[in-house]
Jmol script that loads the backbone (N, CA, C; Angstrom):
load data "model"
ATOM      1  N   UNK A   1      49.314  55.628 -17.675  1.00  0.00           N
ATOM      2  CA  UNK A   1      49.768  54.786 -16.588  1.00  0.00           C
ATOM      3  C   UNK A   1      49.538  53.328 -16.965  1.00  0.00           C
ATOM      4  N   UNK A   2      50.616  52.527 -16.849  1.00  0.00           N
ATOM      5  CA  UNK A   2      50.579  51.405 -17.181  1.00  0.00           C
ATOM      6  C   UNK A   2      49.764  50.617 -15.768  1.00  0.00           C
ATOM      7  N   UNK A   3      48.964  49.560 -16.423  1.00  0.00           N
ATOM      8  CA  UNK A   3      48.536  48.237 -15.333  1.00  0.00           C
ATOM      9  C   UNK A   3      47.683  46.832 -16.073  1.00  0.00           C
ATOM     10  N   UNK A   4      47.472  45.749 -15.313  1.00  0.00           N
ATOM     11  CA  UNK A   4      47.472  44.811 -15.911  1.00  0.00           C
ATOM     12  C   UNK A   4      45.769  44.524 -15.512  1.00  0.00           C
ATOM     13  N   UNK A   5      45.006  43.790 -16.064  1.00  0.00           N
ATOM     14  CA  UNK A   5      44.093  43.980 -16.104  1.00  0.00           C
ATOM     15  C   UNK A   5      43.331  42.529 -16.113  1.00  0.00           C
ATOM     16  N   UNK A   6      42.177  42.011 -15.395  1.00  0.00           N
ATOM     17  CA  UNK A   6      42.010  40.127 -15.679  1.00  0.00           C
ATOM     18  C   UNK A   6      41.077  40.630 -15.140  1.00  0.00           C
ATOM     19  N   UNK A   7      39.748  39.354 -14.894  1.00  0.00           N
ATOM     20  CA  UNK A   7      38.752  38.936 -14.522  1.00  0.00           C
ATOM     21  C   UNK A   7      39.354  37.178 -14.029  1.00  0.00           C
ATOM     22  N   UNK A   8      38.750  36.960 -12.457  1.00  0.00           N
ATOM     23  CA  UNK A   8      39.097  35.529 -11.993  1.00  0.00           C
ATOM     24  C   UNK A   8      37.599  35.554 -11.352  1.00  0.00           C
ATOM     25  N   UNK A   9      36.534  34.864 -11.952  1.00  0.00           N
ATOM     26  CA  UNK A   9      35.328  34.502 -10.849  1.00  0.00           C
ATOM     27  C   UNK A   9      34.576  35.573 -11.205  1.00  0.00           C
ATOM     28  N   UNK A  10      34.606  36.608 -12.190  1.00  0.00           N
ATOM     29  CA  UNK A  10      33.755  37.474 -12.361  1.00  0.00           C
ATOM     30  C   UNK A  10      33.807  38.642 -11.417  1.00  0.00           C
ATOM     31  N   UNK A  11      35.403  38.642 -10.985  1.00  0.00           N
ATOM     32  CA  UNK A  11      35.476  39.695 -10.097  1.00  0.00           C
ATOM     33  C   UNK A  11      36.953  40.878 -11.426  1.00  0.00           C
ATOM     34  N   UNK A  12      36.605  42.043 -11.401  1.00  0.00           N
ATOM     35  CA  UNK A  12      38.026  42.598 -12.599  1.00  0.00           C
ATOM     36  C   UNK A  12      38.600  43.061 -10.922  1.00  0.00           C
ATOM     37  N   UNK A  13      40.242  42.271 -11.482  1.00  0.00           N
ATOM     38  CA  UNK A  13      41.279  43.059 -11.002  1.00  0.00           C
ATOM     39  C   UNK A  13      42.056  43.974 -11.507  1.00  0.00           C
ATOM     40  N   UNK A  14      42.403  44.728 -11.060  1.00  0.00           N
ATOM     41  CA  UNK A  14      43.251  45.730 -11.395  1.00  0.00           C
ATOM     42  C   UNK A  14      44.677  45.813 -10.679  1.00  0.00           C
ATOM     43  N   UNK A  15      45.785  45.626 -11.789  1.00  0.00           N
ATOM     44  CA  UNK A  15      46.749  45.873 -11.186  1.00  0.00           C
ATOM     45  C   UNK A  15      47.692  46.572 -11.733  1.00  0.00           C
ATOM     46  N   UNK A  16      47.991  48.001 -10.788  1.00  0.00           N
ATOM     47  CA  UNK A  16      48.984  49.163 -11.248  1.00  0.00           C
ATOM     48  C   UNK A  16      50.396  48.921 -10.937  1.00  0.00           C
ATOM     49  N   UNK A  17      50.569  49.254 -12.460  1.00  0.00           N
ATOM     50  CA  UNK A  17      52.456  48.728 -12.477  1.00  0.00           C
ATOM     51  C   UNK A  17      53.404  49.899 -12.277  1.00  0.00           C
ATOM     52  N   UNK A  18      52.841  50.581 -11.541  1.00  0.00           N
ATOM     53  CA  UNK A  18      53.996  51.790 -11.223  1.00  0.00           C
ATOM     54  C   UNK A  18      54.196  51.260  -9.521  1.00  0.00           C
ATOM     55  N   UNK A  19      55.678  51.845  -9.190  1.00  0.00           N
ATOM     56  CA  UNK A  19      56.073  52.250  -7.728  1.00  0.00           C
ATOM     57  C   UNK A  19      55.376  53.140  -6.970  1.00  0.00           C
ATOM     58  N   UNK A  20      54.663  54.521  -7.572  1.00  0.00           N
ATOM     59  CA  UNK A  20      54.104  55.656  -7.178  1.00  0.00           C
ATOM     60  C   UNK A  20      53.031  55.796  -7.436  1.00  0.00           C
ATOM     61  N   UNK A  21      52.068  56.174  -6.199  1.00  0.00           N
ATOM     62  CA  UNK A  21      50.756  56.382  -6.806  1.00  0.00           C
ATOM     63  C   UNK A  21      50.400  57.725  -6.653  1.00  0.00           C
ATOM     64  N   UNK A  22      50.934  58.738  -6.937  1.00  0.00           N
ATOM     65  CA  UNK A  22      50.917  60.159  -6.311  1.00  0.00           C
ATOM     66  C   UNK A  22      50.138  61.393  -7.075  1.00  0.00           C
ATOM     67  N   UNK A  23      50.002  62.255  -7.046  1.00  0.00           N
ATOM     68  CA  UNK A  23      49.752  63.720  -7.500  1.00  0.00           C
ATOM     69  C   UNK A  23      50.035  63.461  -9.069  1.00  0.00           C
ATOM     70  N   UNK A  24      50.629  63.206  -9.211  1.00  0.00           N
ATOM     71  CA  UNK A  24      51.789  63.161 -10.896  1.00  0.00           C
ATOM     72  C   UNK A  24      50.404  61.952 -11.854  1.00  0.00           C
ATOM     73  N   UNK A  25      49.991  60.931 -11.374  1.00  0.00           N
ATOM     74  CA  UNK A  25      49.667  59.998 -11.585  1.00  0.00           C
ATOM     75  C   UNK A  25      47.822  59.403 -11.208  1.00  0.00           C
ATOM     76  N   UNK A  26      47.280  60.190  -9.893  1.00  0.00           N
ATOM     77  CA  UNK A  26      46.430  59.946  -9.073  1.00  0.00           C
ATOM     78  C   UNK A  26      45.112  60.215 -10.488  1.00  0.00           C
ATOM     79  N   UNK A  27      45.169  61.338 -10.917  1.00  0.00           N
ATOM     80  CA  UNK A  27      43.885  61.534 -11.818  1.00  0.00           C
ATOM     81  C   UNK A  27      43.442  61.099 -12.440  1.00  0.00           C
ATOM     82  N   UNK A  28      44.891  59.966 -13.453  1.00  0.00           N
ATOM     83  CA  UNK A  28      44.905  59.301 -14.931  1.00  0.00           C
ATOM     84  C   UNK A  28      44.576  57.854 -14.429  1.00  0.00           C
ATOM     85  N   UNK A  29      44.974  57.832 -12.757  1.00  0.00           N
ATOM     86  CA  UNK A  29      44.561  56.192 -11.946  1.00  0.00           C
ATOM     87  C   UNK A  29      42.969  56.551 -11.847  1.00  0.00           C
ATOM     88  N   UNK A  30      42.287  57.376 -11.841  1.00  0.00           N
ATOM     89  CA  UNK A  30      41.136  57.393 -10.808  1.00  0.00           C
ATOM     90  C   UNK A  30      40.501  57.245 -12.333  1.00  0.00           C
ATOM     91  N   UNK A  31      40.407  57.654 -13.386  1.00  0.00           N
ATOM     92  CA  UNK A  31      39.780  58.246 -14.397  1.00  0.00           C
ATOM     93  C   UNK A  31      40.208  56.466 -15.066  1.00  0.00           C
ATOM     94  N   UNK A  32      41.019  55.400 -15.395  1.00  0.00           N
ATOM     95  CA  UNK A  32      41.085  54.715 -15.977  1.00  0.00           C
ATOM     96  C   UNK A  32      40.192  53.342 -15.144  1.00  0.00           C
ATOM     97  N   UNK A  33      40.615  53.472 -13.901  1.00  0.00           N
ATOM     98  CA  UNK A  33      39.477  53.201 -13.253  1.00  0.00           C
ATOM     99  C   UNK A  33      37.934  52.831 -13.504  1.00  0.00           C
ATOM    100  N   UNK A  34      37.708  53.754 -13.397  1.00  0.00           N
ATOM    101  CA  UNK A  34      36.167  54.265 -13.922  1.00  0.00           C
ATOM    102  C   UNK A  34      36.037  54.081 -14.936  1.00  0.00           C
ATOM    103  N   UNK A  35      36.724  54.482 -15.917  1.00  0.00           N
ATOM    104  CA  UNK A  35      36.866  53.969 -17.687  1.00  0.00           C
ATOM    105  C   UNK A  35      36.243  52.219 -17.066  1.00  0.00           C
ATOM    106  N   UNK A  36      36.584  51.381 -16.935  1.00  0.00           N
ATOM    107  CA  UNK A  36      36.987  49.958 -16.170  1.00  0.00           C
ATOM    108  C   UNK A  36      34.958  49.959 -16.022  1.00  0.00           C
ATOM    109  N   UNK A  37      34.790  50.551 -14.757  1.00  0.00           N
ATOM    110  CA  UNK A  37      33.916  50.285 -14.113  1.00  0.00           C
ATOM    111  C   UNK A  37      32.384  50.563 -15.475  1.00  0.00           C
ATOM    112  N   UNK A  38      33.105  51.481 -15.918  1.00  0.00           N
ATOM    113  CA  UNK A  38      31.744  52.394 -16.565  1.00  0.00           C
ATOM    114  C   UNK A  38      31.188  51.286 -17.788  1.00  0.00           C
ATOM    115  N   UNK A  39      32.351  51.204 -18.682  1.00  0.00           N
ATOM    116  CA  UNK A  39      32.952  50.618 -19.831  1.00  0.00           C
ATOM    117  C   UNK A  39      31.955  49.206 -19.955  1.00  0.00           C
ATOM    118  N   UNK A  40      32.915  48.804 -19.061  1.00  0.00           N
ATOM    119  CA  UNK A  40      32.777  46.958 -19.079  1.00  0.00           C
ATOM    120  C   UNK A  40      31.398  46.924 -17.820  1.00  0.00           C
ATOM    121  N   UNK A  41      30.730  47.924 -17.607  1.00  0.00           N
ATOM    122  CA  UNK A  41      29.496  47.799 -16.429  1.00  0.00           C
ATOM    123  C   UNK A  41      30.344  46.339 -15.422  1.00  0.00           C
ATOM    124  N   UNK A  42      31.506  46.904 -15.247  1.00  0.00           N
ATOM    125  CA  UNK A  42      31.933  46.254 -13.671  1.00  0.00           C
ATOM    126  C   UNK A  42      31.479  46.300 -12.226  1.00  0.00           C
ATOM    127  N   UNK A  43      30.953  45.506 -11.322  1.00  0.00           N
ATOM    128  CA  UNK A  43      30.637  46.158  -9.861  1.00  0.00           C
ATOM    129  C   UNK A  43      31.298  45.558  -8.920  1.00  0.00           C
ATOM    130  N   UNK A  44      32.280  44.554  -9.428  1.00  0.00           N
ATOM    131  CA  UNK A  44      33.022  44.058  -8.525  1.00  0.00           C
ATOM    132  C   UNK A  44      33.896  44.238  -8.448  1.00  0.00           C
ATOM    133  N   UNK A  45      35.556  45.231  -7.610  1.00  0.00           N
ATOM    134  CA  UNK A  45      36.485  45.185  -8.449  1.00  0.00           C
ATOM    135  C   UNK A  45      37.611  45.024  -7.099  1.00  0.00           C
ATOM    136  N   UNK A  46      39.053  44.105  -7.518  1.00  0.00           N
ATOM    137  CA  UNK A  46      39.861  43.948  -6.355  1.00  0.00           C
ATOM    138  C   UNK A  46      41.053  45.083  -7.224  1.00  0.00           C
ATOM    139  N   UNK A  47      41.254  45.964  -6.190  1.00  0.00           N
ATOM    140  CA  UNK A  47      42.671  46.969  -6.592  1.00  0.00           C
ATOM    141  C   UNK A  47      44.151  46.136  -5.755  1.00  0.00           C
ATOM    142  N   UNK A  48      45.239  45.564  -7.009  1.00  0.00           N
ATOM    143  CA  UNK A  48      46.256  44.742  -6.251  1.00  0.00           C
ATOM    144  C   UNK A  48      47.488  46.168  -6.135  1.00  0.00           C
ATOM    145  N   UNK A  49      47.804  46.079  -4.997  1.00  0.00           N
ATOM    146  CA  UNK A  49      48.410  46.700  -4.647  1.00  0.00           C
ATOM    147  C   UNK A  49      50.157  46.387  -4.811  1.00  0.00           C
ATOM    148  N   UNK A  50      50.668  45.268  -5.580  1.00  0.00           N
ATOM    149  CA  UNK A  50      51.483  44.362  -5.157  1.00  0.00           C
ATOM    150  C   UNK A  50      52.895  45.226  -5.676  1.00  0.00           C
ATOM    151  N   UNK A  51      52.955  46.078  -6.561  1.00  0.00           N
ATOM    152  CA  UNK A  51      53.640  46.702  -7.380  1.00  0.00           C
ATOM    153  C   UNK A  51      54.070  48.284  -6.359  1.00  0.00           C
ATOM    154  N   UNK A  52      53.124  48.435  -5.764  1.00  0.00           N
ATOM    155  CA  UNK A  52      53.074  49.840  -5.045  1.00  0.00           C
ATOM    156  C   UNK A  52      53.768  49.914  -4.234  1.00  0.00           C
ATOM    157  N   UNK A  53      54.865  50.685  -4.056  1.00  0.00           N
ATOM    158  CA  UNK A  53      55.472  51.730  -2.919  1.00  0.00           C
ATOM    159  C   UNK A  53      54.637  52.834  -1.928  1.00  0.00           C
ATOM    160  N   UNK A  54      54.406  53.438  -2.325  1.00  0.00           N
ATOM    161  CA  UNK A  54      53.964  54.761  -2.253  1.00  0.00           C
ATOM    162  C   UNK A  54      52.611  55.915  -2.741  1.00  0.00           C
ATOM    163  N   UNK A  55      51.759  55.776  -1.778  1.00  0.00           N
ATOM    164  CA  UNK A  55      50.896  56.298  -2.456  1.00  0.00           C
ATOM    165  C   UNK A  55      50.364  57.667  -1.356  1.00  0.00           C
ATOM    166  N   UNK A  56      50.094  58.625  -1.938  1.00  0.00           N
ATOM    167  CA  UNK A  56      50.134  59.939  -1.248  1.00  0.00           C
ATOM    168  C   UNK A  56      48.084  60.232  -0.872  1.00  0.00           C
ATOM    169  N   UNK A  57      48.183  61.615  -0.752  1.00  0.00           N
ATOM    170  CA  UNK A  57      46.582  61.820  -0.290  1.00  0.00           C
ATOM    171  C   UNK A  57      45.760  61.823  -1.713  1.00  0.00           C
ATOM    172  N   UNK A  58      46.439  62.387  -3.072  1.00  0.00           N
ATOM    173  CA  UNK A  58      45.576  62.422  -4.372  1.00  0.00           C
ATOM    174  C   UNK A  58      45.168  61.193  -4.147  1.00  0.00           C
ATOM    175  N   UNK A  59      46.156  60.204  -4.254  1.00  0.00           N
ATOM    176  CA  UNK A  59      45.726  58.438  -4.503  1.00  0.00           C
ATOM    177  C   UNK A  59      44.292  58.032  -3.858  1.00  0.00           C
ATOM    178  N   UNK A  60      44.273  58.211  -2.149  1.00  0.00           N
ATOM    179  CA  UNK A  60      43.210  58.297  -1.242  1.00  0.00           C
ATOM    180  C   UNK A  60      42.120  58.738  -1.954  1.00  0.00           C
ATOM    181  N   UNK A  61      42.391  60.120  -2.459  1.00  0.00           N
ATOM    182  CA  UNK A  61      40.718  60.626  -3.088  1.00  0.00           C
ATOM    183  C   UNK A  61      40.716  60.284  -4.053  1.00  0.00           C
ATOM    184  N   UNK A  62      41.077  59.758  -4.803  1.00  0.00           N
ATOM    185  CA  UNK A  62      40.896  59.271  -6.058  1.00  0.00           C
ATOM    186  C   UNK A  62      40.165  57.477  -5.701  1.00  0.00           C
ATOM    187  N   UNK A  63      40.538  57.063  -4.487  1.00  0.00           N
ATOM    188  CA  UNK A  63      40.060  55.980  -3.785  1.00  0.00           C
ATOM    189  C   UNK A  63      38.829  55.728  -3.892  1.00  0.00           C
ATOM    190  N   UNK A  64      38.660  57.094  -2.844  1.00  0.00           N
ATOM    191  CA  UNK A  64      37.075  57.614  -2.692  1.00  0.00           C
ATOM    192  C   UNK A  64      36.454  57.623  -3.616  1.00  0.00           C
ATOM    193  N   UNK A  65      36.800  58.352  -4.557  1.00  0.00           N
ATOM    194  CA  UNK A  65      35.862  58.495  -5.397  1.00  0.00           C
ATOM    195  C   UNK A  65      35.322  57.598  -6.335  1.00  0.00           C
ATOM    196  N   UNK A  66      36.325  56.568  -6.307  1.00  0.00           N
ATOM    197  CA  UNK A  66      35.799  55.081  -7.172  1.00  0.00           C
ATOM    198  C   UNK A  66      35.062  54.128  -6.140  1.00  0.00           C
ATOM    199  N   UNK A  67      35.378  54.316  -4.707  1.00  0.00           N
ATOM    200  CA  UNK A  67      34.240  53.618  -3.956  1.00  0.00           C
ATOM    201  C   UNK A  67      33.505  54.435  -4.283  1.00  0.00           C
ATOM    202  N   UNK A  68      32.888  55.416  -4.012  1.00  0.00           N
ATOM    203  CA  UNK A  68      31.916  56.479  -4.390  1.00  0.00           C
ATOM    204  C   UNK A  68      30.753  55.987  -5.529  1.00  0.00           C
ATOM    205  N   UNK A  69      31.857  55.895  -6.726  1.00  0.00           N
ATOM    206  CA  UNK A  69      31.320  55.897  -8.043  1.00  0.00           C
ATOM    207  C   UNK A  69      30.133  53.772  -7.581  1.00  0.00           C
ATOM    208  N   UNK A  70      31.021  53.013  -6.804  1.00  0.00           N
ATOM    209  CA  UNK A  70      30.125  51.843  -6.846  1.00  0.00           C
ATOM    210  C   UNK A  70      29.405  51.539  -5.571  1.00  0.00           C
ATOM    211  N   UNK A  71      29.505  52.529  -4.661  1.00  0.00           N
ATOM    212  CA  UNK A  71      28.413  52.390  -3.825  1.00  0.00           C
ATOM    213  C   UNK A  71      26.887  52.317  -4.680  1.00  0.00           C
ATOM    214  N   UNK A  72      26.434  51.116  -3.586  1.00  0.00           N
ATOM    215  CA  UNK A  72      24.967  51.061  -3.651  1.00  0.00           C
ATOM    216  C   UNK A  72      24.801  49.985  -4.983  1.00  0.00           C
ATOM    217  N   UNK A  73      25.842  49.863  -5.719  1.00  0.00           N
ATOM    218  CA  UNK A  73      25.811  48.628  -6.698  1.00  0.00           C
ATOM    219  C   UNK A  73      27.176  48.212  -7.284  1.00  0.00           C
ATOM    220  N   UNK A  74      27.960  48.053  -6.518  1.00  0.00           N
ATOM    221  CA  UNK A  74      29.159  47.002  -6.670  1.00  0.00           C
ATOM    222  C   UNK A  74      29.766  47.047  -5.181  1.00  0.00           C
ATOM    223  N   UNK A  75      31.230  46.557  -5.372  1.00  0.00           N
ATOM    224  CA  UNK A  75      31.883  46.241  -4.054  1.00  0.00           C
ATOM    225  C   UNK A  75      33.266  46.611  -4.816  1.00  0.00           C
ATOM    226  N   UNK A  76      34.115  47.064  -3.125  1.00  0.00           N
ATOM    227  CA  UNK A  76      35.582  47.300  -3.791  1.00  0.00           C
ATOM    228  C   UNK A  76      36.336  46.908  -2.965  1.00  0.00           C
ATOM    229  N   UNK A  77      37.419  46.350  -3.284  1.00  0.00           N
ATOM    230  CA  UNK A  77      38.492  45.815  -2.322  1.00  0.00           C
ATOM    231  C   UNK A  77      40.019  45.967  -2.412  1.00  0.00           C
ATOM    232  N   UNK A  78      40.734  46.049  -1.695  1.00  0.00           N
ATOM    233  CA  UNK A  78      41.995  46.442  -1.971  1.00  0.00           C
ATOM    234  C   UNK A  78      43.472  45.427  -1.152  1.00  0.00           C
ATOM    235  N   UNK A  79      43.980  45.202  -1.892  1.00  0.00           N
ATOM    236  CA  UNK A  79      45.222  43.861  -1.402  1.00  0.00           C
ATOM    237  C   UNK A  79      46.773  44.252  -1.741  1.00  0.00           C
ATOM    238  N   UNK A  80      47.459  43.985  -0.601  1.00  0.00           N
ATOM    239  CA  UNK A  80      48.706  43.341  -1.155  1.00  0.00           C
ATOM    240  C   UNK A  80      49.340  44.782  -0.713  1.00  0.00           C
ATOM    241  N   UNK A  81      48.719  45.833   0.390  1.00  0.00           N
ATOM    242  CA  UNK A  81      49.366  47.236   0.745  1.00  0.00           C
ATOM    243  C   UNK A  81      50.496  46.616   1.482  1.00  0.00           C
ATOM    244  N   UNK A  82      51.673  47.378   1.244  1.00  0.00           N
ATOM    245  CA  UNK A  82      52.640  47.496   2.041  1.00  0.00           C
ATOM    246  C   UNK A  82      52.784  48.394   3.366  1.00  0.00           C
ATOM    247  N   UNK A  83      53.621  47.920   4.053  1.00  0.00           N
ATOM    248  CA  UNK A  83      54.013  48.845   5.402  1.00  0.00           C
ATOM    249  C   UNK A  83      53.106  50.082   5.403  1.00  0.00           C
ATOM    250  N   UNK A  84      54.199  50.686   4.722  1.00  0.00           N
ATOM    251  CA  UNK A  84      53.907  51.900   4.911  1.00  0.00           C
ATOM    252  C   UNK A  84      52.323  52.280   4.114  1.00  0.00           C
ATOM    253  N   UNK A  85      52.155  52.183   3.454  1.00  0.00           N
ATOM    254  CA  UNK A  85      50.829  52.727   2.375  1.00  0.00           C
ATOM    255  C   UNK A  85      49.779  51.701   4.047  1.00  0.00           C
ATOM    256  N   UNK A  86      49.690  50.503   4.155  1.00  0.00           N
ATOM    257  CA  UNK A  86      49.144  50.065   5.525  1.00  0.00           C
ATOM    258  C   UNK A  86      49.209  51.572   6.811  1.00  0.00           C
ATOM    259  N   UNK A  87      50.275  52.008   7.039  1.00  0.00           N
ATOM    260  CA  UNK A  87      49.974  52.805   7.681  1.00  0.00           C
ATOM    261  C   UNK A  87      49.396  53.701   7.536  1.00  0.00           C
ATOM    262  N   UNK A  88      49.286  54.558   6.075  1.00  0.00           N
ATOM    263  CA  UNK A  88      48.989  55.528   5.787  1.00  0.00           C
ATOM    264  C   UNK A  88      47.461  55.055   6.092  1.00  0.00           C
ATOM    265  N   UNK A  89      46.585  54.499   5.762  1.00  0.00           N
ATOM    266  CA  UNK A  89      45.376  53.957   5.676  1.00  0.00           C
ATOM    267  C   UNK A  89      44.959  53.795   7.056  1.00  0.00           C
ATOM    268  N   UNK A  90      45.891  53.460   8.407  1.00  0.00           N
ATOM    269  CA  UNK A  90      45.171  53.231   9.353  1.00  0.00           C
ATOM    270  C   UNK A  90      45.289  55.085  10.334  1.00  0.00           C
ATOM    271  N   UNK A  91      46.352  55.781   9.826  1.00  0.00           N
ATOM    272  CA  UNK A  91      46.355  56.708   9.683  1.00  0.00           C
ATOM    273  C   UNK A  91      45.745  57.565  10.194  1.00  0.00           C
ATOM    274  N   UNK A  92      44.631  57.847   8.799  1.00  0.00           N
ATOM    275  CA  UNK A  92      43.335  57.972   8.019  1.00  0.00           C
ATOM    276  C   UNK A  92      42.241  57.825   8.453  1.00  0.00           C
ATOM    277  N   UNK A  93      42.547  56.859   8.217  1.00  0.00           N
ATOM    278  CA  UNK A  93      41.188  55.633   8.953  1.00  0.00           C
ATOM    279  C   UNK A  93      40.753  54.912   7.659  1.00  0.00           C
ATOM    280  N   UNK A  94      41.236  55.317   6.868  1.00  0.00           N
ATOM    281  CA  UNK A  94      40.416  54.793   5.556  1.00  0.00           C
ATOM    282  C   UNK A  94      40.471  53.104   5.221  1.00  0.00           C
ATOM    283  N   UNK A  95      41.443  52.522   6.570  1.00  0.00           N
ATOM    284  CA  UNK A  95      41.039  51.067   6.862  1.00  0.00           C
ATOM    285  C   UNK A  95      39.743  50.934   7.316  1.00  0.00           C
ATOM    286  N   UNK A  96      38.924  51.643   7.861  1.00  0.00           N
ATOM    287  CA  UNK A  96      37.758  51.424   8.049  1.00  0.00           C
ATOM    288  C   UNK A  96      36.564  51.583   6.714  1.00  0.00           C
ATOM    289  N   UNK A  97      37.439  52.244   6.186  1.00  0.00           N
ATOM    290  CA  UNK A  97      36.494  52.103   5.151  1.00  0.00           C
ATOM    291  C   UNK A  97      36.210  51.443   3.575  1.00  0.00           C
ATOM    292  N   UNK A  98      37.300  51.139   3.735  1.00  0.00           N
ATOM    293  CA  UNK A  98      38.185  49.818   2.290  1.00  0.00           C
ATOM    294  C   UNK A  98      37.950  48.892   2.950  1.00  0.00           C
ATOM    295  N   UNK A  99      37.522  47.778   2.091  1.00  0.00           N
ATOM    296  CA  UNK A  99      37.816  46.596   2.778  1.00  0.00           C
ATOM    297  C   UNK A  99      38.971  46.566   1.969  1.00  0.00           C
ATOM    298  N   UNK A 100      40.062  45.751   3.008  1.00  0.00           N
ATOM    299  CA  UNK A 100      41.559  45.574   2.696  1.00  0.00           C
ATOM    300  C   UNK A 100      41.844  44.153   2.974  1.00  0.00           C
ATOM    301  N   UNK A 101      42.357  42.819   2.191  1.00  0.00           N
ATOM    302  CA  UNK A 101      42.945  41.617   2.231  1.00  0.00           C
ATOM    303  C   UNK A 101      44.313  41.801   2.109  1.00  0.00           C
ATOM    304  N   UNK A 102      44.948  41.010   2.966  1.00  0.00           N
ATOM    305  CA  UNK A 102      46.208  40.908   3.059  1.00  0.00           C
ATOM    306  C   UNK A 102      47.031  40.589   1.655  1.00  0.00           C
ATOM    307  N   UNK A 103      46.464  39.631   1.024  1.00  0.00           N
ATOM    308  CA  UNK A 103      47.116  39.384  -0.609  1.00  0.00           C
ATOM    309  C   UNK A 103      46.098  39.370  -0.981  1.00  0.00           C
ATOM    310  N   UNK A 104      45.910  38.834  -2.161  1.00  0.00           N
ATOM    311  CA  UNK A 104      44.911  39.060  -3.353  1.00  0.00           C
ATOM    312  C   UNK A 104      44.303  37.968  -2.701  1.00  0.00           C
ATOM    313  N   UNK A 105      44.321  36.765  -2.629  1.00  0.00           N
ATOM    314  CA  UNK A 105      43.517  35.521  -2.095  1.00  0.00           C
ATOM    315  C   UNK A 105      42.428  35.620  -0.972  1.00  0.00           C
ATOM    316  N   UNK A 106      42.980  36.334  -0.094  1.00  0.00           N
ATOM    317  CA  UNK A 106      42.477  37.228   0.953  1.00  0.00           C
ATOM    318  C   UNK A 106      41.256  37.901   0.749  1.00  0.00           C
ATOM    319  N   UNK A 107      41.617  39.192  -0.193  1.00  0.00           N
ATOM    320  CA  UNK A 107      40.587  39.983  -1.091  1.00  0.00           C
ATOM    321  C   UNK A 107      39.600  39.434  -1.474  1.00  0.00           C
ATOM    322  N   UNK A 108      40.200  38.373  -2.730  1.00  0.00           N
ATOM    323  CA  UNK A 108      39.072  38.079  -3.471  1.00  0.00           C
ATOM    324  C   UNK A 108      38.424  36.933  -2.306  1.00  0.00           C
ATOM    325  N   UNK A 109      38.430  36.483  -1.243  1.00  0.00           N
ATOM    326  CA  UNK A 109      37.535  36.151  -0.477  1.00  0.00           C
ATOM    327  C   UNK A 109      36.078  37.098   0.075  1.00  0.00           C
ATOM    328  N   UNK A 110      36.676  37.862   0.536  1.00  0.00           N
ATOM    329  CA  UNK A 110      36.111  39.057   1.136  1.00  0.00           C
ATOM    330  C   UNK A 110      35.082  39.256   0.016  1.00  0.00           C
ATOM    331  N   UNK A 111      35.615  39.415  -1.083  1.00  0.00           N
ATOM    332  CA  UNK A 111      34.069  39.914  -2.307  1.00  0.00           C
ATOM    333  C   UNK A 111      33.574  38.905  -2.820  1.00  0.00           C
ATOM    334  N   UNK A 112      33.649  37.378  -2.879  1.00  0.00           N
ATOM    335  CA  UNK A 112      33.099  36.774  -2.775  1.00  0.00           C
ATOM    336  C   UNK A 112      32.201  35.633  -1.962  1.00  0.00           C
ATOM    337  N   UNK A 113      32.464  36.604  -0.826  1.00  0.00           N
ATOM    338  CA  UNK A 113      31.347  35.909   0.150  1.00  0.00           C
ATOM    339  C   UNK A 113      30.199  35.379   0.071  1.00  0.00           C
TER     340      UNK A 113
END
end "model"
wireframe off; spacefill off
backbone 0.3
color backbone group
C-alpha cells in the first residue's frame, strides 16, 4: 500500500494514498503503521485522511489497534475524514475515541498542545 510519509514539529504523519481503506488493504495499513511506530520509536502520530473515500470496519480495527499499540506512551490523531467515513465514526462512536481535526492544521494542534 502506497503512502507518503514526513515529520513537521516532531510529530510523523502519515498519509495513505489509496481511495479505499477496506478488508483488501486494512492489515498491510495496520501492520505498516506499526512498522512506523515500532521502527522509528514514534509516539506521536497524525493519520491524514485527505486521499480517503472509504473506509470499512477492518480499517476501524486496525485503528484500534494502533491506538492500542500507543496508549499510555504516545498520542494519535486523525484529519481530513470525509462525509461519509465522518459518519461512519460518529456511527460507532469511535469519534469519541480518536481525537479527530478537521484538516491536518487542526490535528496537528490537538497533539501539540
Amino acid at each position: 500500500m502506497n503512502f507518503e510519509m514526513y515529520t513537521e514539529n516532531g510529530i510523523e504523519i502519515v498519509v495513505p494514498l489509496v481511495r479505499r481503506l477496506d478488508a483488501s488493504v486494512a492489515l498491510i495499513f495496520k501492520q505498516q503503521v506499526l512498522s512506523v511506530i515500532e521502527q522509528d520509536k514514534k509516539n506521536v502520530l497524525l493519520l491524514d485522511f485527505s486521499h480517503v473515500d472509504f473506509i470499512d470496519s477492518s480499517c476501524l480495527g486496525a485503528l484500534v489497534s494502533i491506538l492500542k499499540t500507543l496508549n499510555g506512551r504516545g498520542e494519535l490523531a486523525l484529519c481530513s475524514l470525509n462525509g461519509n467515513i465522518q459518519s461512519m465514526f460518529k456511527l460507532t462512536r469511535m469519534d469519541r475515541i480518536f481525537a479527530i481535526g478537521a484538516d491536518r492544521e487542526a490535528a496537528l494542534k490537538m497533539l501539540t498542545h
